[in-house]
Structures are given as structure tokens and as C-alpha cells.
C-alpha positions as MATLAB code, in Angstrom:
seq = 'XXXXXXXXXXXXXXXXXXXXXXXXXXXXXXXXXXXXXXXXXXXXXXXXXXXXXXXXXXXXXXXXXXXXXXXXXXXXXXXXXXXXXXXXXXXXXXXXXXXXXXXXXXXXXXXXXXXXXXXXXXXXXXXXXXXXXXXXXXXXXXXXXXXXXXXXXXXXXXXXXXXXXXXXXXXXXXXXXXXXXXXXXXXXXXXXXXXXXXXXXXXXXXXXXXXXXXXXXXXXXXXXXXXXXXXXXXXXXXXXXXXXXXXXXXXXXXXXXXXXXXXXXXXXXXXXXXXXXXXXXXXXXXXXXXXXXXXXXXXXXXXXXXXXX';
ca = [
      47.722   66.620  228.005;
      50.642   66.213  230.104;
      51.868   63.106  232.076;
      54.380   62.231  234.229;
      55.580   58.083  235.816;
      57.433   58.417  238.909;
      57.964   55.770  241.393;
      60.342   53.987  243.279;
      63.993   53.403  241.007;
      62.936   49.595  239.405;
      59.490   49.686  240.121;
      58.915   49.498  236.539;
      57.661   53.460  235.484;
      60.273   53.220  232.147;
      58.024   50.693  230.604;
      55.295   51.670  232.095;
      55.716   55.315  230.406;
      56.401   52.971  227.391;
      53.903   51.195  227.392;
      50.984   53.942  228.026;
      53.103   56.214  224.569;
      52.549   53.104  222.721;
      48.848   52.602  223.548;
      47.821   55.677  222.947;
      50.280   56.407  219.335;
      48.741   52.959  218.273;
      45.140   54.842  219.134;
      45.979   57.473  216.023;
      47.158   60.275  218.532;
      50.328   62.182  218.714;
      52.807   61.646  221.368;
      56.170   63.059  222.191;
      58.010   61.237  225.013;
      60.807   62.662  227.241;
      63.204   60.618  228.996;
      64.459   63.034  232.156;
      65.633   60.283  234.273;
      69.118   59.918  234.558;
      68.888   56.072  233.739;
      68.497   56.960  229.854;
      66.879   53.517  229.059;
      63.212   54.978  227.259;
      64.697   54.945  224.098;
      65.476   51.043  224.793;
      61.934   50.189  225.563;
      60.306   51.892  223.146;
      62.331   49.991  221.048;
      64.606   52.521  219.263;
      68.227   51.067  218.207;
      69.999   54.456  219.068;
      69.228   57.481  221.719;
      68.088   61.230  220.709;
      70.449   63.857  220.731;
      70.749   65.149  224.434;
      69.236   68.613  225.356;
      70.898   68.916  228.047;
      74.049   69.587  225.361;
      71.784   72.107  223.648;
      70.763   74.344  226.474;
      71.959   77.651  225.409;
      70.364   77.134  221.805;
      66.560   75.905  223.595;
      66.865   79.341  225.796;
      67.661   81.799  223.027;
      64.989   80.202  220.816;
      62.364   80.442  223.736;
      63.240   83.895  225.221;
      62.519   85.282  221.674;
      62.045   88.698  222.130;
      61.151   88.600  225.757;
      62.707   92.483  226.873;
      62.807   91.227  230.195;
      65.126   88.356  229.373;
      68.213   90.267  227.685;
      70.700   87.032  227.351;
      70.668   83.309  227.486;
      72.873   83.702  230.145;
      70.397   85.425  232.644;
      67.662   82.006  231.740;
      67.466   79.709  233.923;
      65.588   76.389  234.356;
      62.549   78.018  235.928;
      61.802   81.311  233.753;
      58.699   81.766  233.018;
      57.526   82.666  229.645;
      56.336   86.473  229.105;
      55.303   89.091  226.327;
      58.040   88.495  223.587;
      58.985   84.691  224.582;
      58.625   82.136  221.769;
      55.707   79.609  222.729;
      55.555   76.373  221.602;
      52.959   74.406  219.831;
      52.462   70.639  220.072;
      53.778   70.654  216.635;
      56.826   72.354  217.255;
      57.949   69.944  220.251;
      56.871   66.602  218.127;
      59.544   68.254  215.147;
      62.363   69.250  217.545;
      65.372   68.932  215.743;
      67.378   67.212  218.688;
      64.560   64.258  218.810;
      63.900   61.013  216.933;
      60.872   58.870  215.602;
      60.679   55.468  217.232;
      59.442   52.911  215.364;
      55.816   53.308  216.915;
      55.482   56.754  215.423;
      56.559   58.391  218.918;
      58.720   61.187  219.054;
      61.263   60.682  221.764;
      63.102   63.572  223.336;
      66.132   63.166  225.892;
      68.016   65.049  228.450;
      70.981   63.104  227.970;
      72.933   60.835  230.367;
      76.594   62.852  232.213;
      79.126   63.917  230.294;
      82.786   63.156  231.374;
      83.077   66.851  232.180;
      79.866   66.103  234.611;
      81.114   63.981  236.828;
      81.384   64.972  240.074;
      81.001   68.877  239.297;
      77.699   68.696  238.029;
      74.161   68.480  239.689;
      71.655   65.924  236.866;
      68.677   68.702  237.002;
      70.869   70.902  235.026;
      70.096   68.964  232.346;
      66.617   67.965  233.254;
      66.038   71.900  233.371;
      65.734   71.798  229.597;
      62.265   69.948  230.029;
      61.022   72.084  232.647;
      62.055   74.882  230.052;
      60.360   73.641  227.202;
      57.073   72.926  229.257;
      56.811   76.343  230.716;
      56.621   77.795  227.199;
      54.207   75.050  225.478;
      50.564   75.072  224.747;
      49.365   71.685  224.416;
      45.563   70.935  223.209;
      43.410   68.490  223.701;
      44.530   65.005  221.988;
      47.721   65.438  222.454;
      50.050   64.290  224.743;
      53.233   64.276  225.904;
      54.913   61.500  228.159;
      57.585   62.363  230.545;
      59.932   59.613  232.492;
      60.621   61.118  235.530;
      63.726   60.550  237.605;
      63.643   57.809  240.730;
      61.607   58.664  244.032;
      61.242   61.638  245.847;
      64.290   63.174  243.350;
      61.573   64.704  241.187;
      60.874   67.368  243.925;
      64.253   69.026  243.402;
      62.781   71.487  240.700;
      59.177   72.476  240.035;
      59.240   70.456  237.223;
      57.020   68.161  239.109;
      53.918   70.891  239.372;
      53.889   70.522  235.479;
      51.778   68.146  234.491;
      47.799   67.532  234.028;
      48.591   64.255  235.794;
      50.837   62.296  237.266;
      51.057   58.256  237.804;
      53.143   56.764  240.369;
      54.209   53.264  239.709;
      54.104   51.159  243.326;
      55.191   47.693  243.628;
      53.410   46.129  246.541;
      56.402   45.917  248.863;
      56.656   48.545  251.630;
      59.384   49.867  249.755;
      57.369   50.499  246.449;
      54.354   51.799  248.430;
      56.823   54.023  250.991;
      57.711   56.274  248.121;
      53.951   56.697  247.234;
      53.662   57.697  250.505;
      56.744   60.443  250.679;
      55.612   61.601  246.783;
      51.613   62.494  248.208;
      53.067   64.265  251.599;
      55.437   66.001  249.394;
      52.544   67.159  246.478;
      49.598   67.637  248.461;
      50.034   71.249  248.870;
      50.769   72.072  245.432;
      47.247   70.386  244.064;
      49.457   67.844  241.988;
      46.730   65.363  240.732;
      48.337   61.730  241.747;
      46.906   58.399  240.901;
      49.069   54.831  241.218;
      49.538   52.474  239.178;
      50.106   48.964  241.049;
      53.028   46.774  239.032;
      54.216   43.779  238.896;
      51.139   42.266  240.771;
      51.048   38.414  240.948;
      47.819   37.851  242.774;
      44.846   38.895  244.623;
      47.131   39.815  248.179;
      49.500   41.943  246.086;
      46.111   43.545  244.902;
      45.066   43.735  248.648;
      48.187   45.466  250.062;
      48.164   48.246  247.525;
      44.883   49.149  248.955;
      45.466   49.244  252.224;
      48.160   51.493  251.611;
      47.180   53.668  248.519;
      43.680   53.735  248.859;
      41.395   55.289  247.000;
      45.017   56.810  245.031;
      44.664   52.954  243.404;
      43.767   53.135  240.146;
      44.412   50.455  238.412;
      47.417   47.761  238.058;
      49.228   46.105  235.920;
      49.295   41.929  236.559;
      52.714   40.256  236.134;
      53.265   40.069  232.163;
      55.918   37.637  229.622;
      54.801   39.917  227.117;
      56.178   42.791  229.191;
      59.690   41.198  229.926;
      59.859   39.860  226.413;
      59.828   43.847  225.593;
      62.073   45.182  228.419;
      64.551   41.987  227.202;
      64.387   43.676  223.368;
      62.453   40.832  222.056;
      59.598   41.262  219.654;
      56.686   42.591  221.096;
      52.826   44.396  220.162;
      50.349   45.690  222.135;
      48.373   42.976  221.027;
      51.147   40.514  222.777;
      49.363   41.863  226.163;
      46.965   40.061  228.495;
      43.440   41.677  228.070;
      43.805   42.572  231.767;
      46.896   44.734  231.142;
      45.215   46.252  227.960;
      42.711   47.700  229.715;
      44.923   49.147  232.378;
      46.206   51.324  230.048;
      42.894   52.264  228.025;
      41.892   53.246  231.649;
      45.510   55.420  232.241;
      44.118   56.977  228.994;
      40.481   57.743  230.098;
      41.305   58.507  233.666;
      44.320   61.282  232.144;
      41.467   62.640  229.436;
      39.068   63.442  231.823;
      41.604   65.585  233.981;
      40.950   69.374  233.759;
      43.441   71.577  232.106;
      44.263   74.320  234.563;
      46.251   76.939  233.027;
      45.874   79.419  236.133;
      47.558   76.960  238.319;
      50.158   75.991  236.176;
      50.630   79.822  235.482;
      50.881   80.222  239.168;
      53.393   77.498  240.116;
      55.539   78.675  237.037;
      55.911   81.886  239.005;
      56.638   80.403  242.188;
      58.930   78.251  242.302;
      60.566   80.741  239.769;
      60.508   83.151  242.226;
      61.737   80.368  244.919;
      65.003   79.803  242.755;
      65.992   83.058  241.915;
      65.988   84.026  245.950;
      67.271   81.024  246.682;
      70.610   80.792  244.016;
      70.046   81.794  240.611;
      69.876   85.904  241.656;
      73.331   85.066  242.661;
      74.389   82.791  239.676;
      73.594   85.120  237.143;
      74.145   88.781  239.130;
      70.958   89.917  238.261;
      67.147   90.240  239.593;
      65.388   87.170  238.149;
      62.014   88.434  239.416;
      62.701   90.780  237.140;
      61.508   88.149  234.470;
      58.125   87.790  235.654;
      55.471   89.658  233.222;
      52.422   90.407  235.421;
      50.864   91.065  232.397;
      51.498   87.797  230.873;
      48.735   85.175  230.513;
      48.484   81.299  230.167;
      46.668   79.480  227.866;
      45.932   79.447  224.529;
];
């Protein structure tokens, strides 16, 4: 299963995707995490002394592994973020992602993956979902199964919608403070994903008391899942102090057993994801990429080609 934390920049969805790959690796089941935010602070939290190697850096190596033998993909150079796998492509197992060679072990068992912060040659040239279009790559050509699960830390707000990266996942939690700022980017993130049938429940942070409770349901609704109640054990982890799971208020623990149960029960829809792989392919290629590259990029789309196992 696939997951994505977005919210708000400082509403807390770092440790929050944290804290959720850590409950479930300490449950026996294999995670890899992804850090595609361009704050590169997962590693921190999840308590790893030094960061993967970036993929961003290894782009042209991911795309000739994945286009394989793909006829319709003649060159790394004609792959972009968006192409969709086809007859030929390399497809990834869950094993294959959790042993990339670019990734590290945390300490929790977790295999972390990274796009990697800018480069000096970035800096004001370059656009960040360059680099976050090596996760968008690697998740159009994987087959996950059930039990396994991969965590991805989104970048900040409504940023997530500049690639289709965000029709991706099985499930997606938004992280909401309860200030109109927090719940204001809920707000833009549902407008913005309600046509696309991207599954969206919040998670409430940083709640104090029963009217912080209160205000996230007046303005999230029935989209309220769960939250998690102001925690020392939490900062003492953010701060790099020591920290369990079992450090946690019970409260808090079964927040995230209920992340777990509530992202177990979704439905794995392979013809959607197959479909929104296509189009927003299709969306960039018209868009820039036919230009970019001087060639058709519908082209790359194998009608014949099916997702799924």
C-alpha cells in the first residue's frame, strides 16, 4: 500500500510520516520511506545520523534501468517524469525498491529513499520536481502487494499538485493544525483532488484540547479521522533525543494503529492508477515535454499494456 502526508509547511507531516513508518516496521512489516519534500529532514526524524544518496543525482541511471526494453522508449533522454510503464519496461517489486542501491536502513529497520536537497548548479535554474520526478518514476513502474508499504513525505501545501505524483497513492493523509491556516490548505488540497478520486483523510496535530478537537470538525468534517494530542515524547524525537513508540501517550498510539487500519482497508485500484498514469502523461507531453525532448511522447503509451500484478 501506498501513502502519502501532505499538509500545510510545519504542520508537523515529517514526523507524522515518521511516526506512522515506525509503527507499522515495529508491527513486523516492511516499509520503504521517501522523503520528496524539499526540506530533506525524514532522515532526521527517523533518526538516521546521515541522509541517503539523492535520486534526483541518479536520474539517468533509474530511467535506463526502468525503460528496460520498452521499444517505445528508445533513450533515457526521451523519459520523462511521467512515462508510463509498457511491454518491455522493467517493473519493480516491493523487494527491489526496499534494496535500492541509492537508499539506507534506519535504525528502525526502514528503508529510507531521498530525492535529494538543490545542488549549487540548481539554484535558480532549476524547478525542485525535477528531482521529485524520480519518485513519480519509480511508482509508475512498481507493484506493491498487500503488507507492504511505502511512505512518501510530500512537499508543503498545494505544491504537490505540480505533477501527478499526487494521483499515486492508495491514500493520502493531510496533516491540519487547527488554525485557519492549517485547515485552509485542507481545504485548497480536497477542491484540488476531488476530481481525480484521490482518497483524503486528515489527521488533526498538535491538538491541546477538546476546542482544537471542535474546530477541526467544523471544518474537515467527516475528512477527520483521527488526531494526534500535543506530545513531549514527540518533541523529545523531533529534538534528536531518545525516543520509542512505547514513549507515546496511549491516545497517540492508537492514532496511528487507526492510520494503519483505516490505510489497510483502502481498495487497491490498479485501473485508476493505470488511467491517471496515462493522463497526466499525456497532459505533460502536450504541454512541454513533446517540445523538451523533440519527439511524440504519446508515442510511449502501450494500449496494450496492463496494470497490476
Amino acid at each position: 500500500m501506498r501513502v502519502a502526508f501532505v499538509g500545510k509547511g510545519g504542520s508537523g507531516k515529517t514526523t507524522m510520516s515518521a511516526l506512522f513508518a515506525r509503527h507499522v516496521a515495529a508491527q513486523g512489516a516492511p516499509v520503504v520511506a521517501m522523503d520528496a519534500d524539499i526540506n530533506q529532514h525524514l532522515a532526521l526524524v527517523l533518526g538516521s545520523d546521515r541522509q541517503p544518496e539523492p535520486l534526483g543525482a541518479h536520474l539517468t541511471e533509474i530511467k535506463d534501468r526502468l525503460r528496460g526494453t520498452n521499444p517505445r522508449i528508445p533513450s533515457a533522454a526521451t523519459m520523462v517524469k511521467t512515462t508510463p510503464p509498457g511491454r518491455g519496461s522493467t517493473l519493480l517489486r516491493f523487494p527491489d525498491l526496499a534494496t535500492d542501491p541509492w537508499g539506507l536502513t534506519t535504525p528502525d529497520g526502514i528503508r529510507l529513499l531521498a530525492t535529494g536537497p538543490f545542488s549549487e548548479d540548481d539554484l535558480g535554474v532549476a524547478c525542485y520536481h525535477s528531482k521529485v520526478g524520480a519518485v513519480e518514476l519509480l511508482l509508475n513502474h512498481l507493484i506493491d502487494g498487500p503488507g507492504e508499504y511505502v511512505v512518501v513525505d510530500m512537499t508543503a501545501g498545494a505544491d504537490s499538485f505540480a505533477s501527478g505524483l499526487f494521483t499515486r497513492f492508495d491514500l493520502t493523509f493531510l496533516v491540519a493544525e487547527p488554525t485557519r491556516q492549517g485547515v485552509s490548505v485542507y481545504k485548497q488540497y480536497r477542491e484540488y483532488a476531488a476530481k481525480y478520486d484521490v482518497a483524503i483523510a486528515v489527521i488533526g496535530n498538535k491538538v491541546h484540547d477538546q476546542a482544537d478537537v471542535d474546530f477541526l470538525r467544523e471544518h474537515a468534517g467527516d475528512d477527520l479521522l483521527t488526531w494526534m494530542e500535543h506530545s513531549t515524547a514527540v518533541r523529545a524525537m523531533e529534538q534528536g533525543r531518545h525516543f520509542t513508540l512505547d514513549d507515546l501517550e496511549p491516545a497517540n498510539s492508537d492514532a496511528l494503529a487507526l492510520l494503519r487500519k483505516t490505510l489497510d482497508e483502502q481498495e487497491k485500484d490498479w485501473a485508476r492508477f493505470g488511467r491517471q498514469t496515462v493522463e497526466f502523461h499525456l497532459r505533460n507531453a502536450r504541454a512541454w515535454a513533446n517540445e523538451r525532448t523533440g519527439a511524440d511522447l504519446a508515442e510511449q503509451v502501450d494500449p496494450g499494456f496492463v496494470y497490476g500484478p
